[in-house]
TIRO-2110 file (N, C-alpha, C; in Angstrom, 1 decimal):
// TIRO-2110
9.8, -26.9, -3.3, N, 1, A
10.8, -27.9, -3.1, CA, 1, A
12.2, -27.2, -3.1, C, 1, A
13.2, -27.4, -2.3, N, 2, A
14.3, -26.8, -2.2, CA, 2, A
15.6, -27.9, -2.0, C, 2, A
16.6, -28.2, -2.6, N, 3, A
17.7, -28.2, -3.2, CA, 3, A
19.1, -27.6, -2.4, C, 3, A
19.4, -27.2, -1.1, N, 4, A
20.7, -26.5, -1.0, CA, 4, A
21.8, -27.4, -0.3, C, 4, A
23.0, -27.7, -1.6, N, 5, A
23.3, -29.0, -1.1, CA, 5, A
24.2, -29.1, 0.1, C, 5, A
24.5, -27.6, 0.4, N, 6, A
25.6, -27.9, 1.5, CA, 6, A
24.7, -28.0, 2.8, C, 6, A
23.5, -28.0, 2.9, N, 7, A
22.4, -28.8, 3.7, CA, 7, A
22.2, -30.3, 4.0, C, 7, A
22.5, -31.1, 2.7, N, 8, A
23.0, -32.2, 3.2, CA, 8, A
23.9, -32.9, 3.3, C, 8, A
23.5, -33.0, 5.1, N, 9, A
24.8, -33.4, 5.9, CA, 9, A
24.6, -34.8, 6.2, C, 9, A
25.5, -35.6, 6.4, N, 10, A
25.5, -36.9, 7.2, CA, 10, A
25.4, -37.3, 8.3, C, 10, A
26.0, -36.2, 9.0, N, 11, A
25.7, -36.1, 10.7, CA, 11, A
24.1, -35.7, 11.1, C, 11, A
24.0, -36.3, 12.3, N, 12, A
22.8, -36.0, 12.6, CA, 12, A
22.8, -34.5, 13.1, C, 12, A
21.8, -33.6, 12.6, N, 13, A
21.8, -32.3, 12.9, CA, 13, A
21.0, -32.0, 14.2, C, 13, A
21.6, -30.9, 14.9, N, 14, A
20.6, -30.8, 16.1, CA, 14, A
19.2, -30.4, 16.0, C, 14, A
18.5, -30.4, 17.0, N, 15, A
16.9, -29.8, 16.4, CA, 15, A
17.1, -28.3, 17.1, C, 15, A
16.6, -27.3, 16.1, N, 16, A
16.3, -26.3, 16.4, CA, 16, A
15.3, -25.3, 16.9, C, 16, A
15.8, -24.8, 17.9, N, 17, A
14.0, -24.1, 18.7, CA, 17, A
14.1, -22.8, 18.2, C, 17, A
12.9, -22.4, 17.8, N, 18, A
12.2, -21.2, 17.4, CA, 18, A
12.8, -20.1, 17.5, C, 18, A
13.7, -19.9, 18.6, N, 19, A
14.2, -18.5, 18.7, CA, 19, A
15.8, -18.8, 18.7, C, 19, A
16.3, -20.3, 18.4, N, 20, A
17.5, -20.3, 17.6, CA, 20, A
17.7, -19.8, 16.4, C, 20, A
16.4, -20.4, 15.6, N, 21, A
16.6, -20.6, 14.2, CA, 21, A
16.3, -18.7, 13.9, C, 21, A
16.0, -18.0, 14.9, N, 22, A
15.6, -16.4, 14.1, CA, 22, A
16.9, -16.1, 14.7, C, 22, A
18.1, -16.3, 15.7, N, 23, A
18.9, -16.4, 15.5, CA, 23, A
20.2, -16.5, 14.6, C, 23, A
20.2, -17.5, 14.6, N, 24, A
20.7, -17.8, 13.1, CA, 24, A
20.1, -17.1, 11.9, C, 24, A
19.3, -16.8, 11.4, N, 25, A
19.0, -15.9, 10.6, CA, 25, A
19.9, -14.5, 10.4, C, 25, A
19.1, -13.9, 11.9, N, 26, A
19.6, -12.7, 12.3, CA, 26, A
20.7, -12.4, 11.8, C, 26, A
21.9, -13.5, 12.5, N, 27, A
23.5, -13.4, 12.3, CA, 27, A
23.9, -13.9, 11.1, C, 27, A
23.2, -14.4, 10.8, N, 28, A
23.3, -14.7, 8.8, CA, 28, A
24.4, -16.1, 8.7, C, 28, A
24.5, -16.8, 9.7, N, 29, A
25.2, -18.0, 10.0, CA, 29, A
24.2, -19.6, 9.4, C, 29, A
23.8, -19.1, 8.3, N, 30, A
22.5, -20.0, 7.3, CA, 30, A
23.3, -21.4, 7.6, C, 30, A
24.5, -21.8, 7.5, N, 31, A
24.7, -23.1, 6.5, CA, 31, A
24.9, -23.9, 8.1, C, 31, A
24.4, -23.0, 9.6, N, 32, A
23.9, -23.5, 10.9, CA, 32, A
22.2, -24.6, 10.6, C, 32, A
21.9, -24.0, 9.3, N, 33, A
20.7, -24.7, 9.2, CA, 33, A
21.0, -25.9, 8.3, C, 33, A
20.6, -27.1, 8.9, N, 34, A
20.5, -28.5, 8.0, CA, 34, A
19.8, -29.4, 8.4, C, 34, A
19.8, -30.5, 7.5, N, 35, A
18.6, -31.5, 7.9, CA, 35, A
18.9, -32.9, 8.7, C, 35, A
17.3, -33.1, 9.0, N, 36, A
17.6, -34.4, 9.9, CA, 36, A
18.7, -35.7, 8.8, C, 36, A
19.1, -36.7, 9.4, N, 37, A
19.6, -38.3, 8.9, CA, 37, A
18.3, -38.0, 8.2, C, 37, A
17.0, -38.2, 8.4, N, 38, A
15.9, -39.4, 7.6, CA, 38, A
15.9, -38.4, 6.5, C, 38, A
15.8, -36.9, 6.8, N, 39, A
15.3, -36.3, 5.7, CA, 39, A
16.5, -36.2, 4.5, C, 39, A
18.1, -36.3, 4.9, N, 40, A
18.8, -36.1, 3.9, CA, 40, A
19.2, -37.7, 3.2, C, 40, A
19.0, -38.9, 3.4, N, 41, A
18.7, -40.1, 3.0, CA, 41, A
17.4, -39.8, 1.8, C, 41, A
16.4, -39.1, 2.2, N, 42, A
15.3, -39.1, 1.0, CA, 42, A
15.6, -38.3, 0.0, C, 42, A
16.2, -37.3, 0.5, N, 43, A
17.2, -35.9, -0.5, CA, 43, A
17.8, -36.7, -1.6, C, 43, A
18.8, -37.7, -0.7, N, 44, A
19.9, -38.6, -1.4, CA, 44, A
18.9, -39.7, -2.3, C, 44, A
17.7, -40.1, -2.0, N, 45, A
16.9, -41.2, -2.8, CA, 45, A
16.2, -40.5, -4.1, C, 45, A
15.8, -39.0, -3.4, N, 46, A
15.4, -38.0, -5.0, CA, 46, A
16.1, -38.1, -5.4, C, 46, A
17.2, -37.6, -5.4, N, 47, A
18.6, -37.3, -6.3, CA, 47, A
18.7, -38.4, -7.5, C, 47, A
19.0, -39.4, -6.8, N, 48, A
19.1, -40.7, -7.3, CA, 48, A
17.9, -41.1, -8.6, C, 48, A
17.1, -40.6, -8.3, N, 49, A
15.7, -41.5, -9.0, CA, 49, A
15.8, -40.2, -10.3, C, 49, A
16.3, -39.2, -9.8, N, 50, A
16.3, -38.2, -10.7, CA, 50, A
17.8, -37.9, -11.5, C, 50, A
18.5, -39.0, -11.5, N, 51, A
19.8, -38.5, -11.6, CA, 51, A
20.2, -38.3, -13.4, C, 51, A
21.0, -37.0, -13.5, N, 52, A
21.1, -36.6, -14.4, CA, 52, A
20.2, -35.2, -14.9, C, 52, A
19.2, -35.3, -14.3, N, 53, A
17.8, -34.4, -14.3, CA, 53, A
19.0, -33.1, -13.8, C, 53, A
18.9, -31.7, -14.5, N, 54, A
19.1, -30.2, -14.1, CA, 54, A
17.7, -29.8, -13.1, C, 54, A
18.5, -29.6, -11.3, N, 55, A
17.6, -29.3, -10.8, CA, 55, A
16.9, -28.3, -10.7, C, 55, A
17.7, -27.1, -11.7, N, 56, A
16.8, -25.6, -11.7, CA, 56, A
15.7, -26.3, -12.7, C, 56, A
15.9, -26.7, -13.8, N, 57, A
14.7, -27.8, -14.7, CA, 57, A
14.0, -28.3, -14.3, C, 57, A
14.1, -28.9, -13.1, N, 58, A
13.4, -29.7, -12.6, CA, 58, A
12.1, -28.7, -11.5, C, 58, A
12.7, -28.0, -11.4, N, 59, A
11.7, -27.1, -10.4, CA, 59, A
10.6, -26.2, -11.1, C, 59, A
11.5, -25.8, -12.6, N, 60, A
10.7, -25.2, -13.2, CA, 60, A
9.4, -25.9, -13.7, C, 60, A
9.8, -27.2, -14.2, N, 61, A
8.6, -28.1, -14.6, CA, 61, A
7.6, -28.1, -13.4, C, 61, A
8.1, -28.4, -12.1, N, 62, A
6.9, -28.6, -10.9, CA, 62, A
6.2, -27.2, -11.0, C, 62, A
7.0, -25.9, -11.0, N, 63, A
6.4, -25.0, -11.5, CA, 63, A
5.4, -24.6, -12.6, C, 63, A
5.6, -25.5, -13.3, N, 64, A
4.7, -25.1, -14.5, CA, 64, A
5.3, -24.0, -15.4, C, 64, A
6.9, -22.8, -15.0, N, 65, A
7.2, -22.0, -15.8, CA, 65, A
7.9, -22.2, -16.5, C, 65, A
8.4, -21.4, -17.6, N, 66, A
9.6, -21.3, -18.4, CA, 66, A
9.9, -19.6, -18.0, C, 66, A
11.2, -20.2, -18.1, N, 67, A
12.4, -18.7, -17.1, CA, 67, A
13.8, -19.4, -18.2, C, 67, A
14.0, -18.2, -18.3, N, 68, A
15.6, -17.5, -19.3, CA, 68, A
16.3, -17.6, -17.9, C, 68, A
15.7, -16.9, -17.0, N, 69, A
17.2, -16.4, -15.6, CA, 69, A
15.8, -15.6, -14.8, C, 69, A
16.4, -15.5, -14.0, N, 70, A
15.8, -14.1, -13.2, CA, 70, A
15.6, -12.9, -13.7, C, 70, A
14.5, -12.3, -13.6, N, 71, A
14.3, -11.1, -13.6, CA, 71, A
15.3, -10.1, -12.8, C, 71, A
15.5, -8.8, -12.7, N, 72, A
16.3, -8.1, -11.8, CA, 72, A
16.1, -6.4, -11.9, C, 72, A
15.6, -6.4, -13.1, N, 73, A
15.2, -5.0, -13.4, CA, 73, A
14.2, -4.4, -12.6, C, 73, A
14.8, -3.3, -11.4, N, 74, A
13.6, -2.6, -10.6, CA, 74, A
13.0, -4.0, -9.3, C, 74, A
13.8, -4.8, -9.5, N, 75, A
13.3, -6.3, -8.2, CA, 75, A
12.3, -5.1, -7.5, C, 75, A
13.2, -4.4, -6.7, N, 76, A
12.5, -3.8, -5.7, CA, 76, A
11.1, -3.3, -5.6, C, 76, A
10.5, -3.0, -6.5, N, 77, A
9.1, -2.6, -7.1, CA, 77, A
9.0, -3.3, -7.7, C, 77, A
8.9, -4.6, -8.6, N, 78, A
8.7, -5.4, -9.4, CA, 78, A
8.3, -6.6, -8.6, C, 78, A
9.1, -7.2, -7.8, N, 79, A
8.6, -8.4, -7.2, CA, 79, A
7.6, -8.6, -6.5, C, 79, A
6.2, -9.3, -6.7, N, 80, A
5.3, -9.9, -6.1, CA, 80, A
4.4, -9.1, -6.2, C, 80, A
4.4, -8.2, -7.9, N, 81, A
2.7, -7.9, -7.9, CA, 81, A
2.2, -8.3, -9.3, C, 81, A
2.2, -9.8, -9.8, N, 82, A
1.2, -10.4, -9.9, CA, 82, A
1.2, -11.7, -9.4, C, 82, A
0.1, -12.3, -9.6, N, 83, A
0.6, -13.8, -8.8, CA, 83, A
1.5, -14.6, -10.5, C, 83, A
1.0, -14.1, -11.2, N, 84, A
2.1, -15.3, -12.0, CA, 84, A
3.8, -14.9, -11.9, C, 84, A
4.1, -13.8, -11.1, N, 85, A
5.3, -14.2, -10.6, CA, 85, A
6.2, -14.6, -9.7, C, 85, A
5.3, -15.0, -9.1, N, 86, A
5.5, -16.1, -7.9, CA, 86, A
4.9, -17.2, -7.4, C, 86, A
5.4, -18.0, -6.4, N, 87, A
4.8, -19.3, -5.8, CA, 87, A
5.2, -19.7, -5.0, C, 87, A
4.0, -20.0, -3.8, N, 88, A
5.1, -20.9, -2.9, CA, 88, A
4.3, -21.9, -2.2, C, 88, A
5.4, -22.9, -2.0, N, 89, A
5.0, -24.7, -1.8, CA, 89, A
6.0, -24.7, -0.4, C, 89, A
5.2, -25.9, -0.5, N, 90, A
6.1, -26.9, 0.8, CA, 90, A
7.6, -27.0, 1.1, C, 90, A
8.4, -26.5, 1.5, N, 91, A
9.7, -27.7, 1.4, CA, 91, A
9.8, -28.9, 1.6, C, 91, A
10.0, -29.5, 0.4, N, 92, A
9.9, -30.9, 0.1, CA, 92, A
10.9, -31.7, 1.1, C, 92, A
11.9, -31.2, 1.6, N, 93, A
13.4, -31.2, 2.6, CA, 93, A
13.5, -30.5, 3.4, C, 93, A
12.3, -30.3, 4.7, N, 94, A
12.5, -29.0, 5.5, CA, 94, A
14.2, -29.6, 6.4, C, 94, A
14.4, -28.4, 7.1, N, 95, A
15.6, -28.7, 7.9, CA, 95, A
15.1, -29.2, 9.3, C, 95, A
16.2, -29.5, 9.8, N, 96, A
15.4, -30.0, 11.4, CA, 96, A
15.4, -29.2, 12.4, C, 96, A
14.0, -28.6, 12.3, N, 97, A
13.3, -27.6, 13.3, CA, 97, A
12.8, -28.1, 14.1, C, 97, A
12.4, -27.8, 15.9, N, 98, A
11.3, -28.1, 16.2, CA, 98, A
9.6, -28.4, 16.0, C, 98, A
9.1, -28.9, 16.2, N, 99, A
7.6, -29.3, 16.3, CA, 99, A
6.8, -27.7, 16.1, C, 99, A
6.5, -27.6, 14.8, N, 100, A
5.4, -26.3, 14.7, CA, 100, A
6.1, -25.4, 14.1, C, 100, A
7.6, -25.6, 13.7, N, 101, A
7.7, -24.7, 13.0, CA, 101, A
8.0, -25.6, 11.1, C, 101, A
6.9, -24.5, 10.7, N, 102, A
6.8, -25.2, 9.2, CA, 102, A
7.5, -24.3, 8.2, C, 102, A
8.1, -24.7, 7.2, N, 103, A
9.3, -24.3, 6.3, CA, 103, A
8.3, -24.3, 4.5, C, 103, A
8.4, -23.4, 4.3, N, 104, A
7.7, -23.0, 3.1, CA, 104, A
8.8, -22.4, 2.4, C, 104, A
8.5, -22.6, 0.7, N, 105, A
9.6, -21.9, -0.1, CA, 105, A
8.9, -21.3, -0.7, C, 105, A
8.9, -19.7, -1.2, N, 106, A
8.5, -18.8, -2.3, CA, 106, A
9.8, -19.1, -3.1, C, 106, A
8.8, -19.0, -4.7, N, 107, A
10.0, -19.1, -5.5, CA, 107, A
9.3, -18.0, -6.8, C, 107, A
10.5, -17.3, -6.8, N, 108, A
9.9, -16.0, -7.7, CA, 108, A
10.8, -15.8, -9.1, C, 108, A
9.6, -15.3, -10.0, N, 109, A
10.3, -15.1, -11.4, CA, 109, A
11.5, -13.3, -11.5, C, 109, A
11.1, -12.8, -10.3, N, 110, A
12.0, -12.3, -10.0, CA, 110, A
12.9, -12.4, -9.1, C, 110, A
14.1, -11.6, -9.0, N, 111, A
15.4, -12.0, -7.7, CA, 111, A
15.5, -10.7, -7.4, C, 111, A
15.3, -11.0, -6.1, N, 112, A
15.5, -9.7, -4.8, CA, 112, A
17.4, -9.7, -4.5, C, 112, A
17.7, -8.8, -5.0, N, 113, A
19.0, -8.6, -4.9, CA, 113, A
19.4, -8.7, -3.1, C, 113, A
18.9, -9.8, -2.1, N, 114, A
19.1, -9.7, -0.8, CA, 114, A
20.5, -10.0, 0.1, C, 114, A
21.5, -10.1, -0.6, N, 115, A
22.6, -10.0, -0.6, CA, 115, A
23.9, -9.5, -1.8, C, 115, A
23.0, -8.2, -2.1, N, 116, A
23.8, -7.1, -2.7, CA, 116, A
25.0, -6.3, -2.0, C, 116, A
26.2, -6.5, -2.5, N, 117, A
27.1, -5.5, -1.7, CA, 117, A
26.7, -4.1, -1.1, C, 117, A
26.1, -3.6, -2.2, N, 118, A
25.2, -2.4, -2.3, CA, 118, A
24.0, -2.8, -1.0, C, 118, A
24.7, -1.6, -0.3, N, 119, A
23.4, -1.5, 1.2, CA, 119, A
21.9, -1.4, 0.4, C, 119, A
22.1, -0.3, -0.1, N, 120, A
20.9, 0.5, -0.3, CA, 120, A
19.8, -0.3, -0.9, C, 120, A
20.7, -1.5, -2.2, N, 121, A
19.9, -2.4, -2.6, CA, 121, A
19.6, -3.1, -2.0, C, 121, A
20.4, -3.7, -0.9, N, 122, A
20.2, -4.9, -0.4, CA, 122, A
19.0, -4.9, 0.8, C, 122, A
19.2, -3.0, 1.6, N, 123, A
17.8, -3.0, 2.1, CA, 123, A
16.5, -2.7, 1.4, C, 123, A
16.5, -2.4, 0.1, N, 124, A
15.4, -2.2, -0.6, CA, 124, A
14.7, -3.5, -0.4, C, 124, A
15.7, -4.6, -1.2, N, 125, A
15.5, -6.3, -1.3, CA, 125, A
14.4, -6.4, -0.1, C, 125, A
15.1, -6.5, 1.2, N, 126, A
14.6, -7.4, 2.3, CA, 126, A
13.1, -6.1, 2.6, C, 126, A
13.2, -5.0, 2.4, N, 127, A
12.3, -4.5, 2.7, CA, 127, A
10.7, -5.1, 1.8, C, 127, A
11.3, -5.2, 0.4, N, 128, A
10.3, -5.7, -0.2, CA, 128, A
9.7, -7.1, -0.3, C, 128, A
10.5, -7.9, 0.9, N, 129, A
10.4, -9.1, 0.7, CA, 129, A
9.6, -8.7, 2.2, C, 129, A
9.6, -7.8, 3.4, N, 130, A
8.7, -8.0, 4.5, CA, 130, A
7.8, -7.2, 4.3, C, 130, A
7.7, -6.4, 3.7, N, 131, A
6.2, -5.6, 2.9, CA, 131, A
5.6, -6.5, 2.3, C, 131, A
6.1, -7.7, 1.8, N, 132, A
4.8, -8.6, 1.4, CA, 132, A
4.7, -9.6, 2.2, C, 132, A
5.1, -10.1, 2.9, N, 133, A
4.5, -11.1, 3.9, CA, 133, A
3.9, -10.6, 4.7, C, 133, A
4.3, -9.3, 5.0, N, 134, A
3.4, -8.5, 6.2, CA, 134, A
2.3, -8.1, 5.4, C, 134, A
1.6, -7.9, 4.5, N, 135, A
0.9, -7.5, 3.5, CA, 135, A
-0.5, -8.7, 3.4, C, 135, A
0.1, -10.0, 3.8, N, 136, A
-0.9, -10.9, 3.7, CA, 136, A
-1.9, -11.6, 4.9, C, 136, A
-2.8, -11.6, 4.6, N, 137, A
-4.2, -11.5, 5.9, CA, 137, A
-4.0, -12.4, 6.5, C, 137, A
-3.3, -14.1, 5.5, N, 138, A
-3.4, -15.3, 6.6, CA, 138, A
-2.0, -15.3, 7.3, C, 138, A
-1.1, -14.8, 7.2, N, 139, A
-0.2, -14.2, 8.0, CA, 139, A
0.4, -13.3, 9.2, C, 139, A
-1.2, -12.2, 9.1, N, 140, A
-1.0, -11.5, 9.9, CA, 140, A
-0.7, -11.1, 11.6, C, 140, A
-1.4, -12.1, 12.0, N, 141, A
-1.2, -12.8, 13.5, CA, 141, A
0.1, -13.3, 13.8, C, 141, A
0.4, -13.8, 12.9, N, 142, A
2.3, -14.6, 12.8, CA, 142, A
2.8, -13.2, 12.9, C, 142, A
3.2, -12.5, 11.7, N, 143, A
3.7, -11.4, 11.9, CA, 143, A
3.6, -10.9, 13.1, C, 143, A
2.5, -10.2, 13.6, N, 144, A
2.2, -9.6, 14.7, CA, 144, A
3.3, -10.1, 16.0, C, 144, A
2.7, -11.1, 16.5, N, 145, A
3.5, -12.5, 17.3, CA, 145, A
4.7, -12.4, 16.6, C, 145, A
5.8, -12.1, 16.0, N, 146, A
6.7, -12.3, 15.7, CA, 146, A
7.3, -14.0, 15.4, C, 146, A
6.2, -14.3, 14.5, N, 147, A
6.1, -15.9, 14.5, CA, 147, A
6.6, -16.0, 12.6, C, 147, A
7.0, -14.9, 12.2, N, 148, A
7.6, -15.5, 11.1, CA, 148, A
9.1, -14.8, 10.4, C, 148, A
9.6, -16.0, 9.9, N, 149, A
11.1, -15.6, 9.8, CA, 149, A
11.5, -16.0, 8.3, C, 149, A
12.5, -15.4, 7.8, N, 150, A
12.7, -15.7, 6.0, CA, 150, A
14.0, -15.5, 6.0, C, 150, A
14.7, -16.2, 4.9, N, 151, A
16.0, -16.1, 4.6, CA, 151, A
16.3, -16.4, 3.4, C, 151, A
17.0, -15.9, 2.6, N, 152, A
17.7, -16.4, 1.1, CA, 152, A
19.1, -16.9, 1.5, C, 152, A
19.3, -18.2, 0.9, N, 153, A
20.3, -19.0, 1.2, CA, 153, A
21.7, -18.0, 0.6, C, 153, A
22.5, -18.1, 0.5, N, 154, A
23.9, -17.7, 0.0, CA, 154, A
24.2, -18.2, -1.2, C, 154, A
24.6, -17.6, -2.3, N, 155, A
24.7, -18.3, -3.6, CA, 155, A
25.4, -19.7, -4.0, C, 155, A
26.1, -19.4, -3.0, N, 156, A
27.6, -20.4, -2.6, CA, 156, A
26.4, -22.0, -2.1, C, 156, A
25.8, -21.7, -1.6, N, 157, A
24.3, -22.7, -0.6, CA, 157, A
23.8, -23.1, -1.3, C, 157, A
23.3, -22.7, -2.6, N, 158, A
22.1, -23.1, -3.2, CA, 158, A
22.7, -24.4, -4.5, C, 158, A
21.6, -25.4, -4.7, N, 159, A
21.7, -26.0, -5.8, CA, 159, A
20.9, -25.7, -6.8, C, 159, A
20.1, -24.8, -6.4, N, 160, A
19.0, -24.4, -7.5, CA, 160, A
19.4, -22.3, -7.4, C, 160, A
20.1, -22.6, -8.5, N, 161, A
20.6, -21.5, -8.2, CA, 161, A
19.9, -20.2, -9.6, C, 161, A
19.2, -20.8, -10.2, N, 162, A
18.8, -19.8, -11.8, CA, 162, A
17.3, -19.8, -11.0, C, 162, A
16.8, -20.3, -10.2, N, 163, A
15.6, -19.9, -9.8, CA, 163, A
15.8, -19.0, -8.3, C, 163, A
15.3, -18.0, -8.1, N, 164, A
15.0, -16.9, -7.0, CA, 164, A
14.5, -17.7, -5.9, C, 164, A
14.9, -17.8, -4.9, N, 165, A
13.8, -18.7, -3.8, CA, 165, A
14.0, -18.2, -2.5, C, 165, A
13.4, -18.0, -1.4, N, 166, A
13.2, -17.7, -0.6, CA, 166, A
12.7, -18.5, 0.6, C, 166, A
13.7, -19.1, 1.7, N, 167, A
12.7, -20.0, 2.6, CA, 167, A
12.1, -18.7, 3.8, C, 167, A
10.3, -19.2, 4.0, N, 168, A
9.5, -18.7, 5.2, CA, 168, A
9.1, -19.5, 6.1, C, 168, A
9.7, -19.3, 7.1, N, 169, A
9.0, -20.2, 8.2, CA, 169, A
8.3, -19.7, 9.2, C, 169, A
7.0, -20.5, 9.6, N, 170, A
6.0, -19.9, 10.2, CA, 170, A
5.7, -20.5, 11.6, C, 170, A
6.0, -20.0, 12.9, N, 171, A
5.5, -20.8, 13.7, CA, 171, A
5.0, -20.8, 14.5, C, 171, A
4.4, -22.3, 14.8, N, 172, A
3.0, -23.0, 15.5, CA, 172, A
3.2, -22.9, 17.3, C, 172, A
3.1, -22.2, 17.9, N, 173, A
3.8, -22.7, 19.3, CA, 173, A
2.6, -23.6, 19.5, C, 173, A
3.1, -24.9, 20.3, N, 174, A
2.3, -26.0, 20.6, CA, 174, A
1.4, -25.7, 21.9, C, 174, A
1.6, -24.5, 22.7, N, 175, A
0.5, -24.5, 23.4, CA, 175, A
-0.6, -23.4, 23.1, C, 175, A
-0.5, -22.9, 21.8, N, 176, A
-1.7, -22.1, 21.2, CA, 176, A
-2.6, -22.8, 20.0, C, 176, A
-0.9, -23.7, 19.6, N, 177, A
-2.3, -24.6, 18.2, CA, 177, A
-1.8, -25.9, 18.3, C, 177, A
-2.7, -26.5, 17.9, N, 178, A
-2.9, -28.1, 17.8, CA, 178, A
-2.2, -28.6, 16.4, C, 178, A
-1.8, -29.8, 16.4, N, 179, A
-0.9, -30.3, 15.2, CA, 179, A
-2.1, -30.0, 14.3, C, 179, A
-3.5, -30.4, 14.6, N, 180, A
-4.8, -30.4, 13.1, CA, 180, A
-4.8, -28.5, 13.1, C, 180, A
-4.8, -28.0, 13.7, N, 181, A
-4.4, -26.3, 13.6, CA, 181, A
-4.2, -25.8, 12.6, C, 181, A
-2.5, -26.0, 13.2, N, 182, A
-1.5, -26.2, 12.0, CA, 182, A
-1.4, -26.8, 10.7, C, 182, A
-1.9, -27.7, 10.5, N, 183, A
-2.3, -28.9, 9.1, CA, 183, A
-3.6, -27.3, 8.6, C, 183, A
-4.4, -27.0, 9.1, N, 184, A
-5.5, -26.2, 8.3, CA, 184, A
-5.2, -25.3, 8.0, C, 184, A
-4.5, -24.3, 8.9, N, 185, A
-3.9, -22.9, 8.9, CA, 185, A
-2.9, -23.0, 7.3, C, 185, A
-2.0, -24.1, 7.4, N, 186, A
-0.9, -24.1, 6.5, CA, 186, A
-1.7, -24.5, 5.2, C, 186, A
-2.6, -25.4, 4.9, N, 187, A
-3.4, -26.2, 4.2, CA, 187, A
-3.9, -24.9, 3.4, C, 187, A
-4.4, -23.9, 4.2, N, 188, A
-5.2, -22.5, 3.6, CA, 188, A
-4.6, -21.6, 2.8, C, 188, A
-3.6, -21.5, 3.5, N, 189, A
-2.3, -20.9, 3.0, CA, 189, A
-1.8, -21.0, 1.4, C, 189, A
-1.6, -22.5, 1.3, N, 190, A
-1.1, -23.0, 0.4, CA, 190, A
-2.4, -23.4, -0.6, C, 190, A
-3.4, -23.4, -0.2, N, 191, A
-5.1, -23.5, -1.4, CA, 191, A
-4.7, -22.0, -2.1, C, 191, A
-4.9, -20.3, -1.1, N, 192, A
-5.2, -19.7, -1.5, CA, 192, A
-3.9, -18.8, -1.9, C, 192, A
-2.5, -19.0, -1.6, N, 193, A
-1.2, -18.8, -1.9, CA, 193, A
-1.4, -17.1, -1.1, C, 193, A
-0.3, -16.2, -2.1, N, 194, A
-0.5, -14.9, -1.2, CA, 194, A
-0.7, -13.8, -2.2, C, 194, A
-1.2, -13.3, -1.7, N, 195, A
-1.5, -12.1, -2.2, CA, 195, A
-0.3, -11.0, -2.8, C, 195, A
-0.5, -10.4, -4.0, N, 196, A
0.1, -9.6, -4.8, CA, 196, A
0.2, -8.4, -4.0, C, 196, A
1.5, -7.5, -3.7, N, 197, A
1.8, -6.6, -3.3, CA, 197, A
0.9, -5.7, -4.9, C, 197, A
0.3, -4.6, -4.8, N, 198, A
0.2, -3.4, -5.1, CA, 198, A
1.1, -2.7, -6.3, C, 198, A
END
């Protein structure tokens, strides 16, 4: 479930195609990404039903963790080798993407320093964050295909900001897979989560 409130907007957002949105990535122009009218109206009806609720609290509870802060000691070798330090679910609020491309959030008990002033850190970060997607079997074909793309919002972006998170998006081109495809492939995904980096 993800939380980034300068995502919700009141204007109707455009829909974005597959090799926009790795665009925007690329050029690091994130806050290009936001959500439909219907989806930031439900955003605005969570809020509400939850009001008062701390949403880093709130995430943790769906998590099942207790976290002080982030981890950060060594991220770079540290992050994502066991599974109890990480997770990743649905976006409860994807943004408005085209048809097939699906929005997943890892959220980790450690933080990948991925916008570190420090280069060195900063490419360690993103290295260790595509060493492990590329690392995982039900992914591999995406990777391959250049069908998946990841970004850490900007601190400035986030409303869940004491939890580490990471959005992945993976995508379905509609003339290789079928909406029920997609539903199983993702379904799989999220039964058997990902595999621990080493």
């Amino acid at each position: 479930m993800k939380h980034d409130s300068s995502h919700v907007d009141q204007a109707e957002a455009q829909v974005l195609k597959w090799a926009e949105i790795k665009d925007i990535i690329e050029s690091g122009q994130l806050a290009r990404l936001k959500r439909s009218r219907q989806i930031t109206e439900k955003y605005h009806e969570h809020k509400k039903r939850n009001i008062g609720l701390d949403m880093n609290q709130y995430v943790l509870q769906k998590l099942g963790w207790s976290l002080d802060g982030p981890q950060q000691e060594d991220a770079a070798t540290r992050a994502f080798s066991a599974r109890s330090l990480y997770a990743v679910r649905p976006n409860d609020f994807p943004y408005r993407f085209e048809q097939g491309v699906v929005h997943l959030v890892l959220w980790s008990k450690i933080a990948l320093p991925v916008h570190s002033p420090d280069k060195a850190v900063r490419d360690s970060a993103r290295a260790r964050m595509n060493t492990f997607l590329q690392a995982q079997p039900l992914l591999q074909s995406f990777v391959r295909d250049g069908h998946v793309a990841w970004f850490v919002n900007y601190p400035e972006l986030q409303s869940v900001a004491r939890i580490f998170h990471a959005h992945v998006l993976l995508y379905f081109p509609r003339d290789r897979y079928s909406a029920e495809q997609e539903r199983i492939i993702v379904d799989d995904i999220l039964f058997h989560g990902f595999e621990p980096l080493a």
